[in-house]
C-alpha positions in Angstrom: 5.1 -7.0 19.5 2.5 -4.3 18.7 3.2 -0.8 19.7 1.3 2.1 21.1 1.4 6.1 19.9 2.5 8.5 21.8 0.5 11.7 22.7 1.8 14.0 20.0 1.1 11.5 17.1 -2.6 10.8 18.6 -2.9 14.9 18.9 -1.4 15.4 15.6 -4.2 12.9 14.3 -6.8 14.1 15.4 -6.1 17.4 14.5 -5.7 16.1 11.1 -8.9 13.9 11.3 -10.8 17.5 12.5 -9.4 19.0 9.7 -11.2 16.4 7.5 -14.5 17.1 8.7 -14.5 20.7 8.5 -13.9 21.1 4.6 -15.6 20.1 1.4 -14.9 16.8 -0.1 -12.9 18.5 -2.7 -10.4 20.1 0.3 -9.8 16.7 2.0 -6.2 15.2 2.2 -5.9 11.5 2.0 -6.4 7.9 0.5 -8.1 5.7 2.2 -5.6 4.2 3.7 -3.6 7.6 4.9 -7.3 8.3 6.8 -8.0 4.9 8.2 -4.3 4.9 9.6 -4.5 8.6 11.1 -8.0 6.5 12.9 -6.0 4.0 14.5 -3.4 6.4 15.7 -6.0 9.0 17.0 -7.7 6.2 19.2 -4.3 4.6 20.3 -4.3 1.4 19.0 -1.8 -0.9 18.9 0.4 -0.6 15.8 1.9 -4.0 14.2 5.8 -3.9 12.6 3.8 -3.8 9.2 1.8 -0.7 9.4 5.1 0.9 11.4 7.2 0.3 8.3 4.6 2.0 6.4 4.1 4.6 8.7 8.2 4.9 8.4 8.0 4.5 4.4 5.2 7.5 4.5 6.7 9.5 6.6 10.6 9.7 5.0 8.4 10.3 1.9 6.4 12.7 2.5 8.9 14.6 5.2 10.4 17.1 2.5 6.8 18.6 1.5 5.6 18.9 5.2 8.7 21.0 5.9 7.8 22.7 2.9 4.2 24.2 4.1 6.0 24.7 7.7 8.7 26.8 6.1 6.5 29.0 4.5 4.2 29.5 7.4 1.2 27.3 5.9 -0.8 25.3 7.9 -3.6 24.5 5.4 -2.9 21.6 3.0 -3.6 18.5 2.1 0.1 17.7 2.3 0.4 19.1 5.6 -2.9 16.9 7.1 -1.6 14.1 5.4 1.7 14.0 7.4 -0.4 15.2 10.8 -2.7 11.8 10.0 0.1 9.2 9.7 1.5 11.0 13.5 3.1 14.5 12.6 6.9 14.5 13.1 7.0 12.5 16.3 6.1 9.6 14.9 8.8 9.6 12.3 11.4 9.1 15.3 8.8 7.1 16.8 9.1 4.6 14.3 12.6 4.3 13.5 13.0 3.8 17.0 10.2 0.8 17.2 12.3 -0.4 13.9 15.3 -0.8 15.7 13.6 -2.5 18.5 11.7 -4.7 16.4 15.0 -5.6 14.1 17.1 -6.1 17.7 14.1 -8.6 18.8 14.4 -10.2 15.2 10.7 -9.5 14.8 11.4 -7.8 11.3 14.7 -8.7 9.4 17.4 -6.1 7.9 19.8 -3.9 9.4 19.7 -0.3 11.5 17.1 2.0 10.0 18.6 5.8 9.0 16.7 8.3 7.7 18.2 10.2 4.9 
């Protein structure tokens, strides 16, 4: 079953999305697909269990250097848009919560998803 984002992940989005467009190519965070996946959250599509594991696989990645930039008071950075594009931290609750769900409804196999 697909699932939706919540508010803060299709703010955090578009904030990073904004971001984007208001620096030189050089300045941009992002691949391609970090920037087509911060689209589909910023217009609130549906999100399959594939792109959610990603989204989780991203986001416990990438969590250390995005607390890194907001412990030292940055809010500029590639590394920081990059985390607001795949749903800012909301979504990496959001989606170990969908995980659960998913696994529960056997849509996905494995056991209970922890973050470490």
């Amino acid at each position: 079953m697909p699932y939706k984002p919540n508010k803060m992940m299709i703010a955090d989005a578009k904030r990073a999305i904004a971001y984007n467009e208001s620096v030189t190519p050089s300045q941009r965070w992002g691949t391609p697909t970090g920037r087509r996946r911060a689209g589909q959250i910023a217009r609130g599509e549906e999100l399959s269990p594939d792109i959610i594991l990603r989204m989780f696989a991203f986001l416990t990645r990438a969590r250390a250097n995005y607390e890194r930039y907001v412990g030292a008071g940055k809010t500029k950075g590639k590394g920081y848009y990059a985390y607001l594009g795949w749903g800012g931290p909301s979504a990496l609750p959001w989606a170990e919560d969908k995980i659960r769900r998913m696994r529960a409804a056997g849509e996905i196999p494995g056991g209970p998803t922890r973050r470490g």
